[in-house]
N, CA and C atoms as an extended XYZ file, in Angstrom:
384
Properties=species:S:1:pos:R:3:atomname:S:1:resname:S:1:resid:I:1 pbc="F F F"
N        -1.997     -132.602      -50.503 N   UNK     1
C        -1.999     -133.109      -51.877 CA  UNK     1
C        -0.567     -133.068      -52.414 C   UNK     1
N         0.155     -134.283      -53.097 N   UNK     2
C         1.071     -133.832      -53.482 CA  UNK     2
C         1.111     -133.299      -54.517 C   UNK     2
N         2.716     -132.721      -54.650 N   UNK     3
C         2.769     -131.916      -56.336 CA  UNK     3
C         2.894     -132.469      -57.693 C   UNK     3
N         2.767     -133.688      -57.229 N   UNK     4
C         2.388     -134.880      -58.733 CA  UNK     4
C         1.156     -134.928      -58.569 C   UNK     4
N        -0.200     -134.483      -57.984 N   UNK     5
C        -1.016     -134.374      -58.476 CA  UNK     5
C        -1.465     -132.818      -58.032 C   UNK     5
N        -1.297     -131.731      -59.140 N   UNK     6
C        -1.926     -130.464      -58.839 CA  UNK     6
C        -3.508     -130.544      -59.237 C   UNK     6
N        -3.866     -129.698      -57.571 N   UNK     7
C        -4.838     -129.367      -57.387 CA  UNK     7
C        -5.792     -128.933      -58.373 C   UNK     7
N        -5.178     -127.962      -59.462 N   UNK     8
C        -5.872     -127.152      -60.268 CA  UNK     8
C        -6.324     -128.204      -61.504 C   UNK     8
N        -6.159     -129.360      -61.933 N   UNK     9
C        -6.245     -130.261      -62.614 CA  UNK     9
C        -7.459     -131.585      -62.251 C   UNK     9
N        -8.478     -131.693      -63.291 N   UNK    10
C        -9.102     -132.900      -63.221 CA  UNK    10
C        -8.569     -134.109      -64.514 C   UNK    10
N        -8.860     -135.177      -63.816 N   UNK    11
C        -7.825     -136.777      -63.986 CA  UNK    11
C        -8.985     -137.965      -64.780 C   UNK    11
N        -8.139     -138.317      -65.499 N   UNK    12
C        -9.292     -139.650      -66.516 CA  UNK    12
C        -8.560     -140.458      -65.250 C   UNK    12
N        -9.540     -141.714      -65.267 N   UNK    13
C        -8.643     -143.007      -64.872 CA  UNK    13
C        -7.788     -143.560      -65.741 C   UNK    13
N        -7.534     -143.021      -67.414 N   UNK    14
C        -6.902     -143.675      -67.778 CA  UNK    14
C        -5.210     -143.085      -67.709 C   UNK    14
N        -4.978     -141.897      -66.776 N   UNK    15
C        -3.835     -141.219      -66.515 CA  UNK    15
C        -3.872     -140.332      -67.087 C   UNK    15
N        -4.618     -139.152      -67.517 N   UNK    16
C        -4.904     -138.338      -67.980 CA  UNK    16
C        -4.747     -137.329      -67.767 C   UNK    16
N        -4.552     -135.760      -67.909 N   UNK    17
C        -5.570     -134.981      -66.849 CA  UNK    17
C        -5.735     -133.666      -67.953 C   UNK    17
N        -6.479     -132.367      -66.651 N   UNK    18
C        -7.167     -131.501      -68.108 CA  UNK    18
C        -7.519     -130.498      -66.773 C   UNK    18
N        -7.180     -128.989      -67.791 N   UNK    19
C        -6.658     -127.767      -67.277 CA  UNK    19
C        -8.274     -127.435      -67.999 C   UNK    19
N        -8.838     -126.703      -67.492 N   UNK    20
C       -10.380     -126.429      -68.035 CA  UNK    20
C       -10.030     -124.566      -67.879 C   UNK    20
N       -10.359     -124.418      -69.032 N   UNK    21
C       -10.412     -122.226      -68.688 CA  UNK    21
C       -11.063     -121.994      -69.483 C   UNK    21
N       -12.544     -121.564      -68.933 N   UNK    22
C       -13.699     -121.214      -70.151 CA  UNK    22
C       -14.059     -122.377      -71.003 C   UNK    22
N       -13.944     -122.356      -72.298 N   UNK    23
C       -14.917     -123.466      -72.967 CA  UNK    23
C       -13.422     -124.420      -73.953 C   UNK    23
N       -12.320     -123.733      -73.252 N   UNK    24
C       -11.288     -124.958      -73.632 CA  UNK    24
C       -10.638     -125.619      -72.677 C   UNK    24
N        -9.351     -126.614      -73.467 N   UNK    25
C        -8.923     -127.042      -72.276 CA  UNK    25
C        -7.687     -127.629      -72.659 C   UNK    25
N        -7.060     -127.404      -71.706 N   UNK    26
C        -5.645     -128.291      -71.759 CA  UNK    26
C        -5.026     -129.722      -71.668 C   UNK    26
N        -4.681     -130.444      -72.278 N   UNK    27
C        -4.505     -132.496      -72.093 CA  UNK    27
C        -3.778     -132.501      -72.314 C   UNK    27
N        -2.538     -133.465      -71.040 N   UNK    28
C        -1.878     -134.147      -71.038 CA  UNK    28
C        -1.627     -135.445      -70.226 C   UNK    28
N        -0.709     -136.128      -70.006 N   UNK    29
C        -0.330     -136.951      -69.100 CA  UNK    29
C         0.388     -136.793      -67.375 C   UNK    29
N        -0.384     -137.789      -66.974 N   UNK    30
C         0.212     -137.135      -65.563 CA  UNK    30
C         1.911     -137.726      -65.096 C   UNK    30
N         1.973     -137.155      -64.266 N   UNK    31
C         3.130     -137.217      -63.832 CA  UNK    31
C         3.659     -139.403      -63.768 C   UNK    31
N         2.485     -139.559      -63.030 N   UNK    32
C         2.555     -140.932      -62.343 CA  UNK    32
C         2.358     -141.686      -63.985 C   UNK    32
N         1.834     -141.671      -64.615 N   UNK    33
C         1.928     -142.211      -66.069 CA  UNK    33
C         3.308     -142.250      -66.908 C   UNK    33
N         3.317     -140.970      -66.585 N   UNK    34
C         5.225     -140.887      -67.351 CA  UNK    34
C         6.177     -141.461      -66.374 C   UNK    34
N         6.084     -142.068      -65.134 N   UNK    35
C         6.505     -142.473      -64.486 CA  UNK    35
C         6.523     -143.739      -64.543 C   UNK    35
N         5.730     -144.518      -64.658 N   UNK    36
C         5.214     -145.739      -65.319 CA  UNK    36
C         5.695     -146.059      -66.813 C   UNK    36
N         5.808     -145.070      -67.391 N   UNK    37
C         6.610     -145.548      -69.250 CA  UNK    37
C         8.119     -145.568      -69.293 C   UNK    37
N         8.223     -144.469      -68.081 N   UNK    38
C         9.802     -144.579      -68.018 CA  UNK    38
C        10.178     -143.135      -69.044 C   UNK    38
N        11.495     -143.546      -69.228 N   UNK    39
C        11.806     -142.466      -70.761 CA  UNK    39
C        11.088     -142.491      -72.145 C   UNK    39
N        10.044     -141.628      -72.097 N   UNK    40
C         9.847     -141.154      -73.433 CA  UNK    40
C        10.833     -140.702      -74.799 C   UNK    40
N        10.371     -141.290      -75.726 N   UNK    41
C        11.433     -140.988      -76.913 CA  UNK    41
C        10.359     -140.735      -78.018 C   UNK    41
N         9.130     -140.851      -78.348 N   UNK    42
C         7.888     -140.383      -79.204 CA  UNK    42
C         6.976     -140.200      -78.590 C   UNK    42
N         6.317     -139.090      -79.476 N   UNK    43
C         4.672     -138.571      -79.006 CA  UNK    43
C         4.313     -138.420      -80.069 C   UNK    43
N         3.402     -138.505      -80.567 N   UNK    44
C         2.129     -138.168      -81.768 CA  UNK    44
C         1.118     -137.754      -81.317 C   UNK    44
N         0.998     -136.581      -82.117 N   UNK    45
C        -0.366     -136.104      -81.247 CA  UNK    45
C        -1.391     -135.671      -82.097 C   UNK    45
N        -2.686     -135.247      -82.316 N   UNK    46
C        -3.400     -135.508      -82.955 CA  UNK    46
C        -3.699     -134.153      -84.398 C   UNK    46
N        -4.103     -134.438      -85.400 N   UNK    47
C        -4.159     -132.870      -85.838 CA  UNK    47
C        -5.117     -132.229      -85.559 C   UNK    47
N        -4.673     -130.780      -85.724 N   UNK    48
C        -5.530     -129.642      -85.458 CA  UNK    48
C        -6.797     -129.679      -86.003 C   UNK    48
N        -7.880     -129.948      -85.510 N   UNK    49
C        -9.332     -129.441      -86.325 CA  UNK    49
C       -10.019     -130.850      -86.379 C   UNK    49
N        -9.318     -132.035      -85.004 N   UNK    50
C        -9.857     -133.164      -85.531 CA  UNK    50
C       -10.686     -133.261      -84.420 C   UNK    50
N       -12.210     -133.653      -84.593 N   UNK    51
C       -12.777     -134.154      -83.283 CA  UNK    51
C       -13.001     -135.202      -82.891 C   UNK    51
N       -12.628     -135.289      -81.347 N   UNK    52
C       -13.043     -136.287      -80.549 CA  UNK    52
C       -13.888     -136.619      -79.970 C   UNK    52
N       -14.254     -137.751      -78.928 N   UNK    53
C       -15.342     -138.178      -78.427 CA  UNK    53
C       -14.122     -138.292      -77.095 C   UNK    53
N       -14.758     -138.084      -75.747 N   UNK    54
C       -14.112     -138.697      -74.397 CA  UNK    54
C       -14.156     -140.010      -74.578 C   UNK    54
N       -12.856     -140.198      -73.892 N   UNK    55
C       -12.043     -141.895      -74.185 CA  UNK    55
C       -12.054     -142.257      -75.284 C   UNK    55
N       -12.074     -141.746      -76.342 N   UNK    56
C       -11.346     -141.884      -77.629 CA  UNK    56
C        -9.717     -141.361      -77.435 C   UNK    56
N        -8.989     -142.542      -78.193 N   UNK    57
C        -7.594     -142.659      -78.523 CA  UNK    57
C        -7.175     -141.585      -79.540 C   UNK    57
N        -6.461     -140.774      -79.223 N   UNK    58
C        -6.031     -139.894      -80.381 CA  UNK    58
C        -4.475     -139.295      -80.362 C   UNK    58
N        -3.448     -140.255      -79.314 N   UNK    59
C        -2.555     -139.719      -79.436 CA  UNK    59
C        -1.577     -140.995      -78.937 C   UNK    59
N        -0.849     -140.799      -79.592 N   UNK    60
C         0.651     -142.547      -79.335 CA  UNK    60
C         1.456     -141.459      -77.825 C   UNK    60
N         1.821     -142.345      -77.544 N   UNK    61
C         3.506     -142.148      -76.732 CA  UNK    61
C         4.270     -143.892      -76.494 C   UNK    61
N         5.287     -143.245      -77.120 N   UNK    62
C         6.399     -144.496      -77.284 CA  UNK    62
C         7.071     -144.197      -76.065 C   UNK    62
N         7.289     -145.150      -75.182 N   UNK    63
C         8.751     -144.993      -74.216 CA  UNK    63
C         9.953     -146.019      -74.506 C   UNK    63
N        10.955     -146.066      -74.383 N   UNK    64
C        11.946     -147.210      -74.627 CA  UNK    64
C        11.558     -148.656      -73.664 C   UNK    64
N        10.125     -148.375      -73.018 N   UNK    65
C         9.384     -149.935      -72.614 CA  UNK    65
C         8.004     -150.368      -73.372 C   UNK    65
N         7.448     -149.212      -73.907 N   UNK    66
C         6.374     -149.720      -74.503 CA  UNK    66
C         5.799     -148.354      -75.240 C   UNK    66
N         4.769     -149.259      -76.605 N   UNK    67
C         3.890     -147.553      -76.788 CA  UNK    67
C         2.406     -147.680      -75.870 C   UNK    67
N         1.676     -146.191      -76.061 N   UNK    68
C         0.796     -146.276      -75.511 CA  UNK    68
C        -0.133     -145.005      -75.936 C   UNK    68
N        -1.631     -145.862      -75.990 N   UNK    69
C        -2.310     -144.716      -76.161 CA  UNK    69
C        -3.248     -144.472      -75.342 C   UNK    69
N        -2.961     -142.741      -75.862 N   UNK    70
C        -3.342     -141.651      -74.729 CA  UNK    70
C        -5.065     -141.135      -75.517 C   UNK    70
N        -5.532     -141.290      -74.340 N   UNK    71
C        -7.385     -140.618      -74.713 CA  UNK    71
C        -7.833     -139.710      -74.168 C   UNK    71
N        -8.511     -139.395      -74.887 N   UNK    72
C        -8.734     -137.851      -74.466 CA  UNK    72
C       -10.018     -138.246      -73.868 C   UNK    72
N       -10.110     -137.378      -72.547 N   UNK    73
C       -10.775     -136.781      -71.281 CA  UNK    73
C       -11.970     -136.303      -71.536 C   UNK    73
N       -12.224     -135.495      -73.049 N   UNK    74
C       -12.789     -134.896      -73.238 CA  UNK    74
C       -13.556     -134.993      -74.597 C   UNK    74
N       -14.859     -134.542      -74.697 N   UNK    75
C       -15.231     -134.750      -75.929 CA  UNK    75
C       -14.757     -132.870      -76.846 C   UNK    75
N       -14.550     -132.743      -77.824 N   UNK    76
C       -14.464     -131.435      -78.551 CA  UNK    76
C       -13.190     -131.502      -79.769 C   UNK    76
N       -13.222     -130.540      -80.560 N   UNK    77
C       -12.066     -129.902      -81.654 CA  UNK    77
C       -11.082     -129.631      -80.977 C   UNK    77
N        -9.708     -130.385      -81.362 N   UNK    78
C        -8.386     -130.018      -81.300 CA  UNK    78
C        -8.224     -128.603      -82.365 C   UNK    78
N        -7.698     -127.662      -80.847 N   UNK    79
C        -7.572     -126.646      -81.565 CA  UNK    79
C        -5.769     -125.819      -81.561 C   UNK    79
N        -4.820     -126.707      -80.774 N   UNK    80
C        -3.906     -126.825      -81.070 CA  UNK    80
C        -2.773     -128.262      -80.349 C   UNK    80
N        -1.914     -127.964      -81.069 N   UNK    81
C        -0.970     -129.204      -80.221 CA  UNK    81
C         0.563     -128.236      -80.016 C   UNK    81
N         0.783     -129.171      -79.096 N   UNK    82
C         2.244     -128.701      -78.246 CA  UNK    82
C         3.367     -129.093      -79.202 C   UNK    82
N         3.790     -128.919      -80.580 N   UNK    83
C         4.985     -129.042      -81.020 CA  UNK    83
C         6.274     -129.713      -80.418 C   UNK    83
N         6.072     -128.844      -79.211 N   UNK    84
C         7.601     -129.131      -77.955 CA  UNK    84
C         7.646     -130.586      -77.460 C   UNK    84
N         6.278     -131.241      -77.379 N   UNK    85
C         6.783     -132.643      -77.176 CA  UNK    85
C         7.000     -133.433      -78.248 C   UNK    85
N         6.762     -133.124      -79.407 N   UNK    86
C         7.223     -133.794      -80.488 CA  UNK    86
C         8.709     -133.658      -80.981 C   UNK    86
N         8.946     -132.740      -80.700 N   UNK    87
C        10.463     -132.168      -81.100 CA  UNK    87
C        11.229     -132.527      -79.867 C   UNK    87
N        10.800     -132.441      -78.594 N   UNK    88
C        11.852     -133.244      -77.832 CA  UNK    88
C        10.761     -133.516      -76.609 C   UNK    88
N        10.396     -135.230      -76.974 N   UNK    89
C         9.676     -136.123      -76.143 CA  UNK    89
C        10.486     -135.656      -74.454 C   UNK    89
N        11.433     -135.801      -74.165 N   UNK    90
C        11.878     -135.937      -72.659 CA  UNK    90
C        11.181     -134.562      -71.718 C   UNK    90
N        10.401     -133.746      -72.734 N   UNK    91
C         9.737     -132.926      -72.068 CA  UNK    91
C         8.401     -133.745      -71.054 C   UNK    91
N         7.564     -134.174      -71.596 N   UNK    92
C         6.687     -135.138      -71.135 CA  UNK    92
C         7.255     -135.645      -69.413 C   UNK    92
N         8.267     -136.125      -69.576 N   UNK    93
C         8.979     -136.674      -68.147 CA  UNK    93
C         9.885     -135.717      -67.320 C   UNK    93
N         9.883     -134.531      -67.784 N   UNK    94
C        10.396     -133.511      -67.043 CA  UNK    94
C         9.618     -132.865      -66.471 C   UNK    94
N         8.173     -132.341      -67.812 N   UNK    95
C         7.388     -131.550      -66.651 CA  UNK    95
C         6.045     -132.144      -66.970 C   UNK    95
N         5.390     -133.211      -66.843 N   UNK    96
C         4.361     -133.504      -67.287 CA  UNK    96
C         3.140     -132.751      -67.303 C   UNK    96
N         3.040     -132.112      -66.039 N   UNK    97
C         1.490     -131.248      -65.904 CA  UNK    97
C         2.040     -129.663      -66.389 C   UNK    97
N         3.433     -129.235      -67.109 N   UNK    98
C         3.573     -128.201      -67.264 CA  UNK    98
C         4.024     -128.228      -69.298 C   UNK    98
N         4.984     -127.442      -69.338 N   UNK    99
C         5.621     -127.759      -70.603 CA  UNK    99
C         5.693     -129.248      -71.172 C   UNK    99
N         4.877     -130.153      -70.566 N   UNK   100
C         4.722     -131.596      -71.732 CA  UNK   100
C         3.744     -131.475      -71.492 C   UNK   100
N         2.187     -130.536      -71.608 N   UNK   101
C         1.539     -131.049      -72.303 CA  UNK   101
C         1.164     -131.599      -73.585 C   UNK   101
N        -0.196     -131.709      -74.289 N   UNK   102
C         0.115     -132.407      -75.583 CA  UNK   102
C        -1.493     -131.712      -76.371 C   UNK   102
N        -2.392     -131.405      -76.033 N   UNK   103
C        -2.729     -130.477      -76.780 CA  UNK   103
C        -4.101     -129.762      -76.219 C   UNK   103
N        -4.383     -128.861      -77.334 N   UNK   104
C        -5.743     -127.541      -76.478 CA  UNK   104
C        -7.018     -128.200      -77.036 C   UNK   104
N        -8.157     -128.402      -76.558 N   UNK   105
C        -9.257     -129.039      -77.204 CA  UNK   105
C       -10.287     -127.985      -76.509 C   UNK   105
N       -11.331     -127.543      -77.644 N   UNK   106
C       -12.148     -126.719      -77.104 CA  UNK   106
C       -13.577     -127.516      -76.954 C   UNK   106
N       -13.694     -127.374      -75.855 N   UNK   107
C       -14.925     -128.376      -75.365 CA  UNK   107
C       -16.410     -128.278      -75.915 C   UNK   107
N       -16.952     -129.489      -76.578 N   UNK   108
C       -18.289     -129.818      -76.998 CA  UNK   108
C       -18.934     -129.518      -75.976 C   UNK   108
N       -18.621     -130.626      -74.474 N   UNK   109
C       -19.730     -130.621      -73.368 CA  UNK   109
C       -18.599     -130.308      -72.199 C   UNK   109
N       -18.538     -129.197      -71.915 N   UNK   110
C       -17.928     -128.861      -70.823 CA  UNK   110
C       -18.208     -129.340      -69.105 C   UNK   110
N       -19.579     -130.126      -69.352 N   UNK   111
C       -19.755     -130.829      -67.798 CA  UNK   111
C       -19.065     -131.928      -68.323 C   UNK   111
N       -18.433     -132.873      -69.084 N   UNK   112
C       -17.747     -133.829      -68.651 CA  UNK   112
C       -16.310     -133.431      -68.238 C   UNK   112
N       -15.904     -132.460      -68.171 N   UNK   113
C       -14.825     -132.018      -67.332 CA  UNK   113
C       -14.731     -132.546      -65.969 C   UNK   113
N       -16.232     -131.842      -65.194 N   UNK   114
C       -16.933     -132.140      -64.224 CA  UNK   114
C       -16.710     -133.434      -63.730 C   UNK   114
N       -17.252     -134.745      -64.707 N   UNK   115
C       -17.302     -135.850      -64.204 CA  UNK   115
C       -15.998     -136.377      -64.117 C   UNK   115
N       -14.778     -135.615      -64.408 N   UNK   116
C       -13.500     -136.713      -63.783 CA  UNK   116
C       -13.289     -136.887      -62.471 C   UNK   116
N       -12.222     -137.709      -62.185 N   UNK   117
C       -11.721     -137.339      -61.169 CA  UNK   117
C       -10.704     -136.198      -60.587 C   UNK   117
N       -11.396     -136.360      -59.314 N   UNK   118
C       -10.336     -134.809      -58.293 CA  UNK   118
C        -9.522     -134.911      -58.333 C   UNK   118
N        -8.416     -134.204      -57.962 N   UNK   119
C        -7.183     -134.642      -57.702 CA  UNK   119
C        -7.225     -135.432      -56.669 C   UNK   119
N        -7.809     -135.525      -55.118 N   UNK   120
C        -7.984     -136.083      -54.230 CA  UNK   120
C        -8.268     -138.127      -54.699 C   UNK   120
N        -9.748     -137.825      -55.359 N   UNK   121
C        -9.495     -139.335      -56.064 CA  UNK   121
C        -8.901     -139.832      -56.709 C   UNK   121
N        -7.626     -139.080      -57.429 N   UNK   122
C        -6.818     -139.466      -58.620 CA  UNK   122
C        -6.018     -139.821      -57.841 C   UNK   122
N        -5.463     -139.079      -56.871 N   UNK   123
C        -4.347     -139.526      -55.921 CA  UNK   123
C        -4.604     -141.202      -54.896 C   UNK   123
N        -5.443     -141.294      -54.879 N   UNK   124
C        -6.114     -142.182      -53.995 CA  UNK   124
C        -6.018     -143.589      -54.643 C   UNK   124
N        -6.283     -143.214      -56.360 N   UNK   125
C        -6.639     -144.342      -57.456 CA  UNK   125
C        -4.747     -144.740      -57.773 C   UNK   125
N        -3.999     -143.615      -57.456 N   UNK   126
C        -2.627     -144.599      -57.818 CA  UNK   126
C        -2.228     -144.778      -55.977 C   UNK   126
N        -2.693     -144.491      -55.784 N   UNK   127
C        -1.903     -144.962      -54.102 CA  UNK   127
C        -1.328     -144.119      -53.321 C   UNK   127
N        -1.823     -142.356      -53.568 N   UNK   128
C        -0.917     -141.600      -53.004 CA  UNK   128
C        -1.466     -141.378      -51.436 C   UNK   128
């Protein structure tokens, strides 16, 4: 497996992915996505206490080629966001599955975690 797609991580098809520990979870963008926007220069990310539905849109990223929105994986309450990519976007493209994530959502239905993809199929779905 490569290290643009860690193991410990399940993947939306829409470039997604999500760190699951207990009944929260971690969202951001994957590596191969920020790779695809190029240089990031904005992120917006959603406020604290707002809920989502899986594949609902709740967060921008601007790159100097295009914006784009990012959906969340998951249905549940944003229960925090990553500051650090707002204050300096080039985090996102430095460490995407680490210090750029983009925020903590504590999960409604924790089996749709379940239904993403593996890393194995995520890797497969961009061509690795």
């Amino acid at each position: 497996m490569s290290s643009k797609v860690p193991a410990d991580l399940k993947y939306a098809k829409s470039h997604e992915w999500v760190r699951v520990s207990g009944g929260t979870a971690v969202v951001g963008i994957t590596d191969h996505a920020q790779h695809e926007l190029t240089d990031v220069v904005f992120v917006e990310l959603p406020a604290v206490g707002r809920k989502v539905k899986a594949a609902e849109a709740c967060a921008v990223v601007e790159s100097v080629k295009t914006a784009s929105d990012i959906y969340s994986p998951v249905s549940g309450e944003i229960i925090e966001v990553n500051q650090a990519v707002v204050d300096s976007p080039a985090l996102v493209n430095n460490d995407p599955n680490g210090a750029g994530w983009f925020y903590k959502i504590k999960l409604a239905a924790p089996a749709e975690a379940d239904a993403l993809l593996s890393p194995a199929d995520y890797a497969r779905q961009i061509g690795q």
